[in-house]
C-alpha positions in Angstrom: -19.2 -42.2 35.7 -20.2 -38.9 37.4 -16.6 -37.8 36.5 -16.4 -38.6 33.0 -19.4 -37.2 32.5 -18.6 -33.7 33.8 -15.4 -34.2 31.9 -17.2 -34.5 28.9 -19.9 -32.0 29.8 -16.7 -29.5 30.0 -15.6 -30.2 26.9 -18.8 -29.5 25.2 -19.1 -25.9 26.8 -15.0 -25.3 25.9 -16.5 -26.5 22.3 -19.2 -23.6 22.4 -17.3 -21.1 24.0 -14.2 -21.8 21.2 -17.1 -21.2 18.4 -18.8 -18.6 20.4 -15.3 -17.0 20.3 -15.1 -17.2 16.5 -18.5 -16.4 15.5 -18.4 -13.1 17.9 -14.6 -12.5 15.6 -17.2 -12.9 12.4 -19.9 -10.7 13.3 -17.7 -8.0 14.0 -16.8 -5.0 11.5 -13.4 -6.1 10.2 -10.5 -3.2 11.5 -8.8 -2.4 8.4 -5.2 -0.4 9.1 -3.3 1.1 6.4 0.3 0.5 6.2 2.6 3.3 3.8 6.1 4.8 3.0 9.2 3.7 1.2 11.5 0.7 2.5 11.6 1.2 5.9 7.9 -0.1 5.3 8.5 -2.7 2.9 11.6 -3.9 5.9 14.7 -4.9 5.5 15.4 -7.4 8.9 16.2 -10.5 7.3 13.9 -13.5 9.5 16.9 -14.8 10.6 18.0 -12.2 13.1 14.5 -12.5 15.5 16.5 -14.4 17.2 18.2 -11.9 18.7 15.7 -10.9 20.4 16.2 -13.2 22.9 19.3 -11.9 23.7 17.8 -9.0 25.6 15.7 -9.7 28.5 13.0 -6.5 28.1 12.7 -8.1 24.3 12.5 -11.8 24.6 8.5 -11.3 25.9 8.4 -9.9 22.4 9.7 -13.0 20.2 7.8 -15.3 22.3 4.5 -13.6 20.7 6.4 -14.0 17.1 7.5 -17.6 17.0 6.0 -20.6 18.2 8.0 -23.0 21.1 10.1 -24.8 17.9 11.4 -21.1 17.1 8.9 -20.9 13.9 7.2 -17.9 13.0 3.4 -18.4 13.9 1.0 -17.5 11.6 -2.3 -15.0 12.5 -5.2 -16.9 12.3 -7.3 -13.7 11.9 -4.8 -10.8 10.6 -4.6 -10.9 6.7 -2.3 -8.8 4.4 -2.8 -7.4 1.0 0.6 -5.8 0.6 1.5 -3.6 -2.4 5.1 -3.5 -3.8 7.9 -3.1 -6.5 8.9 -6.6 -7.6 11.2 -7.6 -10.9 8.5 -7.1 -13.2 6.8 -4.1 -11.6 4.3 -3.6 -9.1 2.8 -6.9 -7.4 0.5 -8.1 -4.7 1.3 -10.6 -2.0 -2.0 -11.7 0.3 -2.4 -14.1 3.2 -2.5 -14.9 7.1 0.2 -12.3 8.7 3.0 -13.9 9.2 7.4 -13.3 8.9 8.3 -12.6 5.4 5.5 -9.6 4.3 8.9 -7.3 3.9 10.9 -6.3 1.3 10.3 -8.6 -1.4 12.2 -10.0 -5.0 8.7 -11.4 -6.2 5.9 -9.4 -4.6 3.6 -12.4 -4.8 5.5 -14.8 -3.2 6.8 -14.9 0.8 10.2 -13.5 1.5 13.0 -13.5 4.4 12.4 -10.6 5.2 10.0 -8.6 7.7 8.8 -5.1 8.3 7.2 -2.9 11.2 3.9 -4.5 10.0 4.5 -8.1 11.8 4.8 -6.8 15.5 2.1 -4.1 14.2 -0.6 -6.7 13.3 0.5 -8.7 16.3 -0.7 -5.5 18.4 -3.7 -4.2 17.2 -4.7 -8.1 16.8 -4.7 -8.5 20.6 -7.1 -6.0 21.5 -9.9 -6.7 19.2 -11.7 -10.0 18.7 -12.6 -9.0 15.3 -10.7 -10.1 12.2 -8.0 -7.5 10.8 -7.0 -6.9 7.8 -3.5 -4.6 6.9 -3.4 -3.1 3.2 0.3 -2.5 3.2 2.0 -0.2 0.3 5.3 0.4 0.2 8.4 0.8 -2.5 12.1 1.7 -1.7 13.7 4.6 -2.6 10.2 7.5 -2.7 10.1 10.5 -2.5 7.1 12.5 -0.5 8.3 15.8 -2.5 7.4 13.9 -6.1 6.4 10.1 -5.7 3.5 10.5 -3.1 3.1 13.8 -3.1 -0.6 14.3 -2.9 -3.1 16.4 -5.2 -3.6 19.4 -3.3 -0.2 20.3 -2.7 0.0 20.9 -6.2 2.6 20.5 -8.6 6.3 20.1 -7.9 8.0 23.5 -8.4 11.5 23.8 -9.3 13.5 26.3 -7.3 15.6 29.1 -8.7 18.9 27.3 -8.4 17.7 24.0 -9.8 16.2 25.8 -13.1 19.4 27.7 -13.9 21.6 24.7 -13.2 19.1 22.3 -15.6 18.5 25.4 -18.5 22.2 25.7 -18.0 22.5 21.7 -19.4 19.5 22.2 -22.0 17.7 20.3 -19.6 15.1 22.3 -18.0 12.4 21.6 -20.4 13.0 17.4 -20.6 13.3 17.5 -16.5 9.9 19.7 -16.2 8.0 17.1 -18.1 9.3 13.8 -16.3 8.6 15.3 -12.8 5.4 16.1 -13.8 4.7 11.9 -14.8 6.3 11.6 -11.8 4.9 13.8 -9.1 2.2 11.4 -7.5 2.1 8.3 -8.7 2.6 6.7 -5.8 -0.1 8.6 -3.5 -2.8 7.5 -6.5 -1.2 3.9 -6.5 -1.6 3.6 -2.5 -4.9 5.2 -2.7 -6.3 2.7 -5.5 -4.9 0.1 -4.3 -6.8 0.1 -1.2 -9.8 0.9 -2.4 -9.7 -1.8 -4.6 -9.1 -4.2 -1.3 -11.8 -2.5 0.2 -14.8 -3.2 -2.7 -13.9 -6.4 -2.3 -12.3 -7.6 1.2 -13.4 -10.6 0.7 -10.9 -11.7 -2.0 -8.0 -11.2 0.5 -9.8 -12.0 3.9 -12.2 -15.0 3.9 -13.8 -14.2 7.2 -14.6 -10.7 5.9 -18.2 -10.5 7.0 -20.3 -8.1 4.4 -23.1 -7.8 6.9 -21.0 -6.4 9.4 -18.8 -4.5 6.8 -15.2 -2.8 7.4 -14.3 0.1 9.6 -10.9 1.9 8.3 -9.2 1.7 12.0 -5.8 3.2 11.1 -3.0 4.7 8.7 1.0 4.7 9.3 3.1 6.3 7.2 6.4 5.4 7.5 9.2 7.1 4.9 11.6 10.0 4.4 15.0 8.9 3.8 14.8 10.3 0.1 13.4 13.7 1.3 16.2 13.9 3.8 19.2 13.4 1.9 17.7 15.6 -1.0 19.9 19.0 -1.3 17.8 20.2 -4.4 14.3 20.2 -2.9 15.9 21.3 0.9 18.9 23.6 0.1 18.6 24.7 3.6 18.7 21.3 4.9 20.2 20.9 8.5 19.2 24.7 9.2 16.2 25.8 11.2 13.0 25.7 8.9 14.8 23.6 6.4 12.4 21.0 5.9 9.1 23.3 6.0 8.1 22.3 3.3 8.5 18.4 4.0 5.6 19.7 6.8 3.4 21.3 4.6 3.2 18.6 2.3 2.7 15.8 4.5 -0.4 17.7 6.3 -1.5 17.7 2.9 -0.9 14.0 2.7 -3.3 13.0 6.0 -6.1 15.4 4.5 -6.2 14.1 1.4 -5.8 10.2 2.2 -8.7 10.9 4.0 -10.6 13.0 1.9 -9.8 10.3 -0.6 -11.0 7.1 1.6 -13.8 9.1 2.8 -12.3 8.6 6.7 -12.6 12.4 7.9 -11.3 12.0 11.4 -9.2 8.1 10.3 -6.4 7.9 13.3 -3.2 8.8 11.7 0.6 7.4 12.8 3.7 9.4 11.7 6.5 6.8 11.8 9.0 9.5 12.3 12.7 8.6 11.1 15.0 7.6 13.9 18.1 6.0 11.6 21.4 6.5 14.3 19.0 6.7 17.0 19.3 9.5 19.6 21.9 12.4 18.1 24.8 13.1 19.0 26.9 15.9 19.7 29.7 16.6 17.2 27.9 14.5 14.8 28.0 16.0 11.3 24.9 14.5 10.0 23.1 15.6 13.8 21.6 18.9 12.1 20.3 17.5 9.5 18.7 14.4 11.1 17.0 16.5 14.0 15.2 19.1 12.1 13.9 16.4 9.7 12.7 14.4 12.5 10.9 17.9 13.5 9.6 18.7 10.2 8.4 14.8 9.9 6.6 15.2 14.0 5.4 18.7 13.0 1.9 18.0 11.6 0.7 16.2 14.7 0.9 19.7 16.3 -1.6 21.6 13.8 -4.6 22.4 15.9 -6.6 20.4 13.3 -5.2 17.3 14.0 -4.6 17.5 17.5 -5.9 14.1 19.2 -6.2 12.0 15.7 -2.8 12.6 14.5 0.4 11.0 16.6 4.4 11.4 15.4 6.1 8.5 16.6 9.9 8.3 17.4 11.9 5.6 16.0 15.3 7.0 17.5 14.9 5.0 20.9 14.9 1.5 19.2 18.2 1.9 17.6 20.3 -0.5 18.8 23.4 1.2 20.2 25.3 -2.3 20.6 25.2 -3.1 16.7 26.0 1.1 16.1 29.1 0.4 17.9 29.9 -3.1 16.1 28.8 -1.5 12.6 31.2 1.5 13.4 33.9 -0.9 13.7 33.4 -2.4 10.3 33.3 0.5 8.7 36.5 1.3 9.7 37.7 -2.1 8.6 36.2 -1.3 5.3 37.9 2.2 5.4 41.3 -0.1 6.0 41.0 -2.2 3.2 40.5 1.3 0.7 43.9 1.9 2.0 45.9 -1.1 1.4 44.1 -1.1 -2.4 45.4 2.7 -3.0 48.7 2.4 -1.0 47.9 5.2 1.4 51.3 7.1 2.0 50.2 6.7 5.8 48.8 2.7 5.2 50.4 -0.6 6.2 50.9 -0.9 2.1 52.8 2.5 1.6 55.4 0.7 -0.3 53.0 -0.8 -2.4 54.9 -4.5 -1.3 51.6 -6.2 -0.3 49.9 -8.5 -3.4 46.1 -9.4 -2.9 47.0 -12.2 -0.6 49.4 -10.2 1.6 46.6 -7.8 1.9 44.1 -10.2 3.0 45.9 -11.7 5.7 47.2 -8.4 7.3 42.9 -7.4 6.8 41.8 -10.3 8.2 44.0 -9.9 11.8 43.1 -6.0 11.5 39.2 -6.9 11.4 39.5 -9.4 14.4 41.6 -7.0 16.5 39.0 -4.4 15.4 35.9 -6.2 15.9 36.5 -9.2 17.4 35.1 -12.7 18.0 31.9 -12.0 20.2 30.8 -8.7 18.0 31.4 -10.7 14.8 28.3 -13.4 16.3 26.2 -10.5 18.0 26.6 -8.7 14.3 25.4 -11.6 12.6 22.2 -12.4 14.9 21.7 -9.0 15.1 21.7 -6.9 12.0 21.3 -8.1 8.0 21.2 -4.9 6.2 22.7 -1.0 6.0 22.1 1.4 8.7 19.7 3.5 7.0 17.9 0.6 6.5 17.8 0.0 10.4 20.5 -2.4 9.7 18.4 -5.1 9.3 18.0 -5.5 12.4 14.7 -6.9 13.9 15.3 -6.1 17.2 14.6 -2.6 16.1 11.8 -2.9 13.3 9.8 -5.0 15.8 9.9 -2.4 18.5 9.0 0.2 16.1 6.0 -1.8 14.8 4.7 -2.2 18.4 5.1 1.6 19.1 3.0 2.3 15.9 0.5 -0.4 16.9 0.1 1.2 20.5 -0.3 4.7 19.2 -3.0 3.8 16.5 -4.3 2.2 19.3 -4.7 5.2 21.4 -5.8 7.7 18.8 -9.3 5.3 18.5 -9.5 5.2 22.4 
């Protein structure tokens, strides 16, 4: 008797402490982290590749926290997502517990098969609070910082000399003036309203919101640039020393006016900086223009005035060099099968003899010499998308969204 009794007694204080636990969550200010950028944010790692995470011994710890013991993806009980995006039919919201599938989405309303840096993110900043969390996430593919969230007070965008004598030289000048002008900043004021219509109303997207103990604005990542690097108009001096400047000086604009505009002076501030091929290397032809973006991108952290509540973050070191090597392979199977379509003089079709089936079959034993067996299964755990989308790989968008969630993390301690 003496034992069931204590057994029982145990089970009532395991009871208490379980709702203590809760009720100590509720009576906390909810940590509300802002998630931004272009589609590196929305994510393009399709769910199916967590797996190979296990693969790798330092990142199997990692997909234990992201799937449950069956190898499903376990849902937050106290993260929530509002999350922002482009659908079919314009701009949607998708809400609920943090879970796989908040990436890139067809129907922004609906879950996908795809995740983002914000799962591993929320994961992170979720373990070391017992308050609930709550991640407004905004994101569209293919923006621009330069016009699409280019905030107020770096004024207007101002053609250079070149690009108004090429356009006045097409009778353009005048029709391209006016749609850059609808265009420059639509996105910083749709990021900016969007959240502040979560945050009159947290409620509606986080039940255990707590209005007595209101919402602290805990944290903003911005995560983007693809569209400013590749952009020769707005950088002619891309790839050259100082050739992004003025990347820089609009994104320091960016953190003062998100928070000027949330009315979070000092709010902690993560600079996802771009990391697509990983670390460069030499002989590279794209190398220049890669590293001084990823200096322009790290270069507001450094301004004396944001010293200690701004962070750049490296993406580089979660590139998977396996899958480069693998993806490097297919292109040059791809770059085979140009040739046997145009009969390259120096081809295996020169002649011109091979039909479509011909061609096939001599591709086929090409791609398997090329790549073989064991890369074509790593390839398919392991990546689901191009490389500057990370390849799809969520191996490396998990990684990145722990790095973001640890530095946010140390700008508030």
């Amino acid at each position: 008797m003496t034992s069931q009794f204590a057994v029982r007694q145990f089970a009532v204080r395991l009871l208490a402490a379980a709702s203590l636990i809760a009720a100590t969550a509720a009576a906390q200010k909810l940590q509300v982290y802002v998630l931004a950028g272009q589609s590196n944010m929305q994510g393009h790692a399709k769910v199916e590749t967590l797996d190979y995470l296990a693969d790798d011994p330092a990142t199997a710890p990692l997909l234990a926290k992201i799937v449950d013991d069956d190898g499903k993806p376990r849902v937050l009980e106290h993260v929530w997502v509002s999350y922002l995006t482009n659908a079919q039919d314009g701009d949607g919201e998708g809400t609920g517990r943090l879970t796989a599938g908040f990436g890139a989405r067809r129907d922004a309303a609906e879950p996908g098969d795809k995740i983002g840096p914000e799962l591993t993110f929320g994961i992170t900043v979720a373990a070391a609070t017992k308050a609930p969390v709550l991640l407004v996430k905004c994101a569209w593919g293919g923006k621009s910082l330069h016009t699409d969230f280019r905030p107020p007070s770096a004024g207007p965008y101002v053609f250079s000399a070149k690009q108004r004598e090429q356009l006045a030289a097409k009778g353009e000048l005048e029709r391209a003036e006016a749609d850059k002008l609808a265009a420059t900043g639509v996105y910083y004021q749709k990021t900016i309203e969007h959240v502040q219509r979560v945050l009159a109303d947290p409620k509606r997207v986080c039940p255990e919101y707590d209005s007595e103990q209101g919402f602290e604005l805990a944290g903003f990542v911005w995560f983007q640039g693809w569209n400013d690097m590749v952009d020769g108009g707005t950088y002619p001096d891309r790839g050259k020393p100082g050739g992004y400047d003025a990347y820089s000086e609009v994104l320091a604009h960016f953190i003062r006016d998100v928070r000027r505009d949330l009315g979070a002076d000092e709010l902690p501030f993560v600079i996802g900086v771009m990391g697509v091929g990983g670390a460069l290397r030499e002989g590279d032809r794209y190398a220049p223009v890669h590293g001084s973006f990823r200096a322009a991108m790290a270069a507001p952290a450094e301004l004396p005035e944001f010293r200690g509540n701004v962070v750049a973050v490296g993406t580089a070191p979660f590139w998977d060099t396996k899958l480069q090597a693998i993806a490097d392979d297919l292109d040059k199977v791809r770059a085979m099968e140009r040739r046997l379509r145009t009969k390259d003089a120096n081809g295996p079709n020169a002649d011109g003899a091979m039909d479509a089936e011909a061609q096939k079959a001599w591709l086929r034993r090409y791609r398997d010499e090329t790549v073989g067996a064991e890369n074509e299964r790593i390839w398919q755990r392991g990546a689901s998308n191009a490389a500057y989308h990370y390849l799809g790989s969520a191996k490396i968008l998990a990684r990145i969204g722990v790095a973001f969630g640890e530095a946010v993390l140390r700008l508030r301690r």
